[in-house]
N, CA, C and O of each residue as an XYZ file, in Angstrom:
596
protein
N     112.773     59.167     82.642
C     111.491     59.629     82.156
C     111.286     61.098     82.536
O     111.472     61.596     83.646
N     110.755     61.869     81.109
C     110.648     63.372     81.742
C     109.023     63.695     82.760
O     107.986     63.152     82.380
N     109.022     64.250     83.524
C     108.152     65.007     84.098
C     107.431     65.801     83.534
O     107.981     66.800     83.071
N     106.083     65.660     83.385
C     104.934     66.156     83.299
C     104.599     67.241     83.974
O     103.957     67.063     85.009
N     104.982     68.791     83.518
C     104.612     69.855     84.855
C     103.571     70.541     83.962
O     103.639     70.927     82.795
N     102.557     70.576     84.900
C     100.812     71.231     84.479
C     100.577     72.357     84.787
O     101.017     72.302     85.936
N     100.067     73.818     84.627
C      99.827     74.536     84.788
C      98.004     74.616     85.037
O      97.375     73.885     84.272
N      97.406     75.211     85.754
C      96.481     75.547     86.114
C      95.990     76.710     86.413
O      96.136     77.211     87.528
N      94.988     77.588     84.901
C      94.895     78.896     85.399
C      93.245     78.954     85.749
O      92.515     78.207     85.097
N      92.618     79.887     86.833
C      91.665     79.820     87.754
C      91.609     80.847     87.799
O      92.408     81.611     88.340
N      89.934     81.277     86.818
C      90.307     83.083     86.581
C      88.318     83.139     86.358
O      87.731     82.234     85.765
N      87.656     84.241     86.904
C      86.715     84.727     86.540
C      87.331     86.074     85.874
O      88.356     86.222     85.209
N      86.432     86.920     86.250
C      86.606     88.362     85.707
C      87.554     89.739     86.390
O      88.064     90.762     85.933
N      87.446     89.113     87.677
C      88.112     90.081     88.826
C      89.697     89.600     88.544
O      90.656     90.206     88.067
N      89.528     88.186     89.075
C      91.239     87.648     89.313
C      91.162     86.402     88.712
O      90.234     85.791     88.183
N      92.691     86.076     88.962
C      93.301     84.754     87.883
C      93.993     84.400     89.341
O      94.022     85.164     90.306
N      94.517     83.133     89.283
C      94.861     82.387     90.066
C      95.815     81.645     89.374
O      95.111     81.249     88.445
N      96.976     81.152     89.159
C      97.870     79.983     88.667
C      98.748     79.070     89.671
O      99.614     79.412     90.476
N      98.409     78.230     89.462
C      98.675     76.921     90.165
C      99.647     75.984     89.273
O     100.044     76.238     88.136
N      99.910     74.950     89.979
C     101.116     74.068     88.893
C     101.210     72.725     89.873
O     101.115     72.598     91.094
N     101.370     72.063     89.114
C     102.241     70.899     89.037
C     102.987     70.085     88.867
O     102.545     69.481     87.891
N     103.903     69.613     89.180
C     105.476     68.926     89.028
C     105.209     67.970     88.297
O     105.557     68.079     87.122
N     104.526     66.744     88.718
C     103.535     65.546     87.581
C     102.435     64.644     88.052
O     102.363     64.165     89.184
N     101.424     64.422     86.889
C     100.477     63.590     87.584
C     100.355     63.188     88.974
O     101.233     62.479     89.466
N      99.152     63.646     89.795
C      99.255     62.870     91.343
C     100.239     63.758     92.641
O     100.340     63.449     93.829
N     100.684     64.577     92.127
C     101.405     65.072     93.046
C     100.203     66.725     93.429
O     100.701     67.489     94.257
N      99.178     67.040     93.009
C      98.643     67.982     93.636
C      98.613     69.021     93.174
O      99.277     69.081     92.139
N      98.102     69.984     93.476
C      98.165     71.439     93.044
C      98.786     71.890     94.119
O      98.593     71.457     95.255
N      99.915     73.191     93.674
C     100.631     74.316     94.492
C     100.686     75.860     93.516
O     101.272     76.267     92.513
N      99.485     76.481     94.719
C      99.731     78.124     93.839
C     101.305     78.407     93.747
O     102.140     78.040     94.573
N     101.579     79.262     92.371
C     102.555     80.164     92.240
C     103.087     80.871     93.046
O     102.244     80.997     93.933
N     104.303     81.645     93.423
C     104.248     82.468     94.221
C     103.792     83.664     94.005
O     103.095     84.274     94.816
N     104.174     84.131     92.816
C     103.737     85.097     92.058
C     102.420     84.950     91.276
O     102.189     85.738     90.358
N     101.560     83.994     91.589
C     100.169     83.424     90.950
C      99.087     84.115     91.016
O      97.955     83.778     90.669
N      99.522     85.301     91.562
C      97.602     85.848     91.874
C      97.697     87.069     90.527
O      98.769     87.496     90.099
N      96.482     87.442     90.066
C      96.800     88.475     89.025
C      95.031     88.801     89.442
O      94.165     87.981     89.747
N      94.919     90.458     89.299
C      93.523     91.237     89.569
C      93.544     91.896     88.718
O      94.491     92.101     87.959
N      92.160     92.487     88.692
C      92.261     93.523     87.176
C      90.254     94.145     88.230
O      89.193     93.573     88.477
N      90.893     95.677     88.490
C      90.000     96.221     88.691
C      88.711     96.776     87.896
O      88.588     97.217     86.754
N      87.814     96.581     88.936
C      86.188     96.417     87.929
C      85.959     98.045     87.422
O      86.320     98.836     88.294
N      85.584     98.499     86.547
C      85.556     99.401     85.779
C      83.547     99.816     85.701
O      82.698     99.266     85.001
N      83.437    100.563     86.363
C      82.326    101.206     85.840
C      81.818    101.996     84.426
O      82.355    103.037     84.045
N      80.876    101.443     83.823
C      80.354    102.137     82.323
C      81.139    103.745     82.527
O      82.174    104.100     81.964
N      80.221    104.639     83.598
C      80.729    106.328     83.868
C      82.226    106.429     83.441
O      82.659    107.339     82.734
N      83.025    105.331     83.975
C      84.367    105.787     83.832
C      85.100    105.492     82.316
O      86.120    106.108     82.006
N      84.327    104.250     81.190
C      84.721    104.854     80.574
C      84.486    105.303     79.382
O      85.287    105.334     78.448
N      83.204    105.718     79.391
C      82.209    106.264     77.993
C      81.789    107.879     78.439
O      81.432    108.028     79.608
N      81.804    108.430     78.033
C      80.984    109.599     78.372
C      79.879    109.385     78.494
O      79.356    108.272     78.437
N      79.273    110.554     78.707
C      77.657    110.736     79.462
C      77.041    110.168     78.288
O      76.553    109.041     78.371
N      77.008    110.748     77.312
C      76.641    110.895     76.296
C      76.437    110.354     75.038
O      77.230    111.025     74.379
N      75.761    109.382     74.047
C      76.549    108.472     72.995
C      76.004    109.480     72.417
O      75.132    110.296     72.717
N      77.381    109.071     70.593
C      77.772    109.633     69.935
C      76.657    109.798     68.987
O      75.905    108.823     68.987
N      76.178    111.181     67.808
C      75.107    110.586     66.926
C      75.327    110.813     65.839
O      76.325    111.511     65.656
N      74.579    110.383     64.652
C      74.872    109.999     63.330
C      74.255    110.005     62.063
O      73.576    109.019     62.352
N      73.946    110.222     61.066
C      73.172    110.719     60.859
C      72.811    109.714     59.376
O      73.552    109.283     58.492
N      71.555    109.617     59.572
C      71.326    108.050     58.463
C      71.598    107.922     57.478
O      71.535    108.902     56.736
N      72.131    106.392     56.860
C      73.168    106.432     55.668
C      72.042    107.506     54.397
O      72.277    108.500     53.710
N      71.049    106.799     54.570
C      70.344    107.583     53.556
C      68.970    108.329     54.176
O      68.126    107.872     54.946
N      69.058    109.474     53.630
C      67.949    110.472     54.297
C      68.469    111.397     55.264
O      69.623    111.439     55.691
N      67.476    112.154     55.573
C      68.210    113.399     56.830
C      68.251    112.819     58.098
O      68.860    113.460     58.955
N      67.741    111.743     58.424
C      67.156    111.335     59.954
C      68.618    111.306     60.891
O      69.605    111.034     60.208
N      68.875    111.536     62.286
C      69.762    111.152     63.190
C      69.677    110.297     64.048
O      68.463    110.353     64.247
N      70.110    109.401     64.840
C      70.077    108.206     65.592
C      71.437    108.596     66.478
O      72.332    109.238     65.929
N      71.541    108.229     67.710
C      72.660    107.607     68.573
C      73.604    106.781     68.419
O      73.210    105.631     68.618
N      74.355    106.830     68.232
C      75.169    105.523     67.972
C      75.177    104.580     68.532
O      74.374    104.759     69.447
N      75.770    103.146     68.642
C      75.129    102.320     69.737
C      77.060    101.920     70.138
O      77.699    101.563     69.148
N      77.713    101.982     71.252
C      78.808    101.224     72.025
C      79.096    100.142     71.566
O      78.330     99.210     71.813
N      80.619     99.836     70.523
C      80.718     98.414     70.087
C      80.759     97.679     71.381
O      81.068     96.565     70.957
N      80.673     97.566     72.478
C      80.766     96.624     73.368
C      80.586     97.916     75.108
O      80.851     99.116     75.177
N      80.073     97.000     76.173
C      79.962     97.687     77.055
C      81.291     97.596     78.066
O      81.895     96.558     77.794
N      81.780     98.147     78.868
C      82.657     98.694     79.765
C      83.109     96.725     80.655
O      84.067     96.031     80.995
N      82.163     96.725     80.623
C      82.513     94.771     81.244
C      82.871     94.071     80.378
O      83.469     93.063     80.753
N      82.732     94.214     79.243
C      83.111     93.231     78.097
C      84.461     93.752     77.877
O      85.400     92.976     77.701
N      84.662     95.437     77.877
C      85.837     95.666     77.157
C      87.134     95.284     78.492
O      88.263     94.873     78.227
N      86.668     95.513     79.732
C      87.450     95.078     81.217
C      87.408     93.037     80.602
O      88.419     92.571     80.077
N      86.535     92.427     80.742
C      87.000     90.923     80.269
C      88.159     90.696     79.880
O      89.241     90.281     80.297
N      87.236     91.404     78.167
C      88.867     90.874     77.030
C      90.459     91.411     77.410
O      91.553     90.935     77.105
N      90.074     92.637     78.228
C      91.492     93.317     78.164
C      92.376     92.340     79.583
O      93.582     92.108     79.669
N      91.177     91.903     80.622
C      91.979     90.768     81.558
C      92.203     89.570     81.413
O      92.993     89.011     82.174
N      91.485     88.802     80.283
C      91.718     87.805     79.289
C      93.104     88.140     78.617
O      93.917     87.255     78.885
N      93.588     89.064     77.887
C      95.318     89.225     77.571
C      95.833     89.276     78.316
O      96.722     88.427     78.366
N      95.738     90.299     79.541
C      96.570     90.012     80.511
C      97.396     88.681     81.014
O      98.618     88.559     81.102
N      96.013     87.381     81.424
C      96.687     86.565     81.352
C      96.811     85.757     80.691
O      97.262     84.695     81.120
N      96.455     85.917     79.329
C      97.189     85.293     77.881
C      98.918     85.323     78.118
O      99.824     84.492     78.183
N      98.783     86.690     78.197
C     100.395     87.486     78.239
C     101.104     86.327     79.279
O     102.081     85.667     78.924
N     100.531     86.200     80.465
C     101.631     85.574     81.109
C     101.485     83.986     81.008
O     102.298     83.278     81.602
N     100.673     83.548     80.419
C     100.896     81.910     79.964
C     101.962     82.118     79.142
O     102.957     81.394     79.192
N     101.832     83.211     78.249
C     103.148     83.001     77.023
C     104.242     83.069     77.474
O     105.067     82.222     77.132
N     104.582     84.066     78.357
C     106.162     83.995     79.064
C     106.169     82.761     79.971
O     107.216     82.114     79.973
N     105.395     82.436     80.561
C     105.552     81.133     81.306
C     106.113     79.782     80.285
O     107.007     78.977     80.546
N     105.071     79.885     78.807
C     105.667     78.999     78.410
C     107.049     79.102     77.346
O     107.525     78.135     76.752
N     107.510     80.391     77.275
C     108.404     80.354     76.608
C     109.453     80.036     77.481
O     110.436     79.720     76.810
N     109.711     79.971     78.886
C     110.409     79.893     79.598
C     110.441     78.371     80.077
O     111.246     78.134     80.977
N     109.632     77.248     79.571
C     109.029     76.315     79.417
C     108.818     75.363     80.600
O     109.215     74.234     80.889
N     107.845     76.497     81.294
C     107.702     75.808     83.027
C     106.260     75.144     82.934
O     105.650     74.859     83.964
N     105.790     74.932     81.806
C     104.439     74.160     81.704
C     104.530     72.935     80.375
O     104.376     73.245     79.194
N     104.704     72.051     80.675
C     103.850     71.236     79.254
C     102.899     70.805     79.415
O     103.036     69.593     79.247
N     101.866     71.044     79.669
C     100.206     70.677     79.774
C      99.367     72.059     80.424
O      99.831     72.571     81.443
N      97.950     72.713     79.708
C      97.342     73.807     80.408
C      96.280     73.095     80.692
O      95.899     72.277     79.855
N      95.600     73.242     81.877
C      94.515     73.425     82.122
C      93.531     74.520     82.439
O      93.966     75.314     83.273
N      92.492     74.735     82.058
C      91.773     76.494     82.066
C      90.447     75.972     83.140
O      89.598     75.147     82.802
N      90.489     76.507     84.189
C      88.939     76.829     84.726
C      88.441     78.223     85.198
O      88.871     78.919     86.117
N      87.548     78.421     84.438
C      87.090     79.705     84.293
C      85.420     80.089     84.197
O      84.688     79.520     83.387
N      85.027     80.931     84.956
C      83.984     81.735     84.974
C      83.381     81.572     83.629
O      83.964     82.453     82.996
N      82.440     80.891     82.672
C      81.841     80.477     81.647
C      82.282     81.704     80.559
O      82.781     81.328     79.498
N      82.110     83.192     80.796
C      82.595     84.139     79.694
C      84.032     84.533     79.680
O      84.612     84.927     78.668
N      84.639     84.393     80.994
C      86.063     84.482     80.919
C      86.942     83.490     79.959
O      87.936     83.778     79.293
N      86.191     82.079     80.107
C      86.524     80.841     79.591
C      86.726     80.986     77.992
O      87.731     80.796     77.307
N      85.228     81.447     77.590
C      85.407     82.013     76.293
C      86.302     82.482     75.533
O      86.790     82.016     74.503
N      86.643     84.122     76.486
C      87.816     85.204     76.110
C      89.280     84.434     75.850
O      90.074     84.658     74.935
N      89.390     83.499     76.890
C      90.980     82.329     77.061
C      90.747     82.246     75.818
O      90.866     83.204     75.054
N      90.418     81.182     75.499
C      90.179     80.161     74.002
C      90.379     81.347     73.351
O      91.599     81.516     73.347
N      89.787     82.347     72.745
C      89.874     83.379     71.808
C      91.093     84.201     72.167
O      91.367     85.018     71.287
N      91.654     84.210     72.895
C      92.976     84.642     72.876
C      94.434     84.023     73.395
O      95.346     84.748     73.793
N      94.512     82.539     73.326
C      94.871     81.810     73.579
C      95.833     81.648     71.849
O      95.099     81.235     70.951
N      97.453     81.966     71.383
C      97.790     80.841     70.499
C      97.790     79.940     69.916
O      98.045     79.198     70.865
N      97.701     79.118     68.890
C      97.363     77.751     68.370
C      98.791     77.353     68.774
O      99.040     76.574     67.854
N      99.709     77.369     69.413
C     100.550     76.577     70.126
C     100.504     76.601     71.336
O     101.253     75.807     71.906
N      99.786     77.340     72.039
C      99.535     77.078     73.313
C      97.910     76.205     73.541
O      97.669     75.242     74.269
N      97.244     76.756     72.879
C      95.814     76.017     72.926
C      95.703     74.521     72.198
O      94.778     73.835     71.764
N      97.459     74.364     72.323
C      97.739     72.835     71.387
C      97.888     72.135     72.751
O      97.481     70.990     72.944
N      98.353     72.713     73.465
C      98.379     72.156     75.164
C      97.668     72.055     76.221
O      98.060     71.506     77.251
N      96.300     72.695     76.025
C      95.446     72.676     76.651
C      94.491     71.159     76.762
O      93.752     70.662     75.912
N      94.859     70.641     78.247
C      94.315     68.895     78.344
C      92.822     68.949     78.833
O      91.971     68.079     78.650
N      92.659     70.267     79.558
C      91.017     70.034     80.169
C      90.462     71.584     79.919
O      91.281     72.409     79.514
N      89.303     71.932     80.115
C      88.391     72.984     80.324
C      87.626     72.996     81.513
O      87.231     71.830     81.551
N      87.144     73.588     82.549
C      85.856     73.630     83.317
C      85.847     75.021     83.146
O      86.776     75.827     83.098
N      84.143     75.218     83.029
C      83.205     76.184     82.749
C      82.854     76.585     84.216
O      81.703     76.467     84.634
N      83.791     77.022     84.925
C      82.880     76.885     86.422
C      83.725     78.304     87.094
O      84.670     78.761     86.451
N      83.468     78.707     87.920
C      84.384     79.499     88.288
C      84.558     79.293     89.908
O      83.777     79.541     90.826
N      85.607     78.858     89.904
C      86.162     78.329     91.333
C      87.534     78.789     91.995
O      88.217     78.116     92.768
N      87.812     80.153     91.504
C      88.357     80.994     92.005
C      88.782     80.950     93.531
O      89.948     80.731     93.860
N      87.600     81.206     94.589
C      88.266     80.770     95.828
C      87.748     79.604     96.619
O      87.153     79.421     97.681
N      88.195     78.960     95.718
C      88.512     77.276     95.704
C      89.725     76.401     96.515
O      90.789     77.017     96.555
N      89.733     75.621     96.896
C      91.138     75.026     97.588
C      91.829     74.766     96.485
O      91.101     74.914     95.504
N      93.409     74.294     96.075
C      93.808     73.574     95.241
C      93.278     72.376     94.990
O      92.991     72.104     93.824
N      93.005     71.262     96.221
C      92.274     70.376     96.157
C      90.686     70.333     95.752
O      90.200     69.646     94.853
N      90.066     71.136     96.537
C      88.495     71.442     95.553
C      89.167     71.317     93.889
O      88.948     70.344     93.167
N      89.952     72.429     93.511
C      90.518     72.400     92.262
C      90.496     71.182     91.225
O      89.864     70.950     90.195
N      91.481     70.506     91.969
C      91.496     69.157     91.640
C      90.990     67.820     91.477
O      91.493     66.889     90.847
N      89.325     67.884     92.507
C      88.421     67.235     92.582
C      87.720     67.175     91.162
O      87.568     66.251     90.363
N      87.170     69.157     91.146
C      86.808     69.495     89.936
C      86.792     68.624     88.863
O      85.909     68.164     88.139
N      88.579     68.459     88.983
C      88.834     68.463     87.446
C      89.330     66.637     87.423
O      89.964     65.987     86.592
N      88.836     66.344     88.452
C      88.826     64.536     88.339
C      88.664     63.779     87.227
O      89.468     62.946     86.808
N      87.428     64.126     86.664
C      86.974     63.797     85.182
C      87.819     63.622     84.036
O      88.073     62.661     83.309
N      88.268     65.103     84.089
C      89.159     65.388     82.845
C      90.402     65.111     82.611
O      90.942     64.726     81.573
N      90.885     65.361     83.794
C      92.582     65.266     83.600
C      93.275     64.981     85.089
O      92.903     65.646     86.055
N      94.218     64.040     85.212
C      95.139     63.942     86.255
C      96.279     64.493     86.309
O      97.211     64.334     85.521
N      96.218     65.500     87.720
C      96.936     66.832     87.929
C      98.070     66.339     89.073
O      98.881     67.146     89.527
């Protein structure tokens, strides 16, 4: 019988965490290489002082432009690929058949939206929670409900 090995990624906005499992019942064990950070970015650093202005589709009037998204949203999505990126080499290398995601409620989001339809074909549980510095076991309590890790 083949073995069931689970992956477990544990990510707010700062850091990701990946954890794994060999099969059902045997526990969570971080990666060695499992920790991933992505430094917080202040608006100043990366918009200018200044927004851009524009001048109305119709008539003389000018307005400001408004920021498609603010400096935290654009830091999210861009640490949301990050570790998109390394689920994919993880699973092309095929050290997971089952994902589980617990994540900080907007990080959680970003996953799913940048997550593959062959990888998000593997995804067995969700928690909306962010339990980052969490035990493996807290981890696993968590996720009692949903799925056996």
């Amino acid at each position: 019988m083949r073995k069931t090995k689970s992956w477990v990624v544990v990510a707010d906005a700062r850091q990701a965490r990946l954890l794994h499992s060999d099969h059902p019942g045997a526990g969570l064990t971080a990666l060695e290489d499992g920790t991933l950070s992505w430094p917080s970015v202040r608006e100043q650093e990366t918009f200018s002082d200044r927004q851009g202005r524009s001048f109305d589709s119709a008539g003389a009037g000018r307005h400001a432009m408004e920021r498609p998204s603010s400096a935290k949203e654009q830091g999210l999505r861009s640490f949301a690929g990050a570790i998109v990126d390394r689920i994919i080499q993880a699973h092309q290398s095929g050290l997971f058949d089952r994902l589980a995601l617990v994540a900080a409620p907007k990080m959680l989001g970003e996953l799913r939206l940048s997550l593959p339809p062959e990888i998000a074909r593997m995804v067995v549980a969700e928690l909306a929670k962010d339990l980052t510095d969490a035990t493996p076991e807290e981890i696993v309590v968590a996720l009692e409900g949903t799925v056996r890790l």
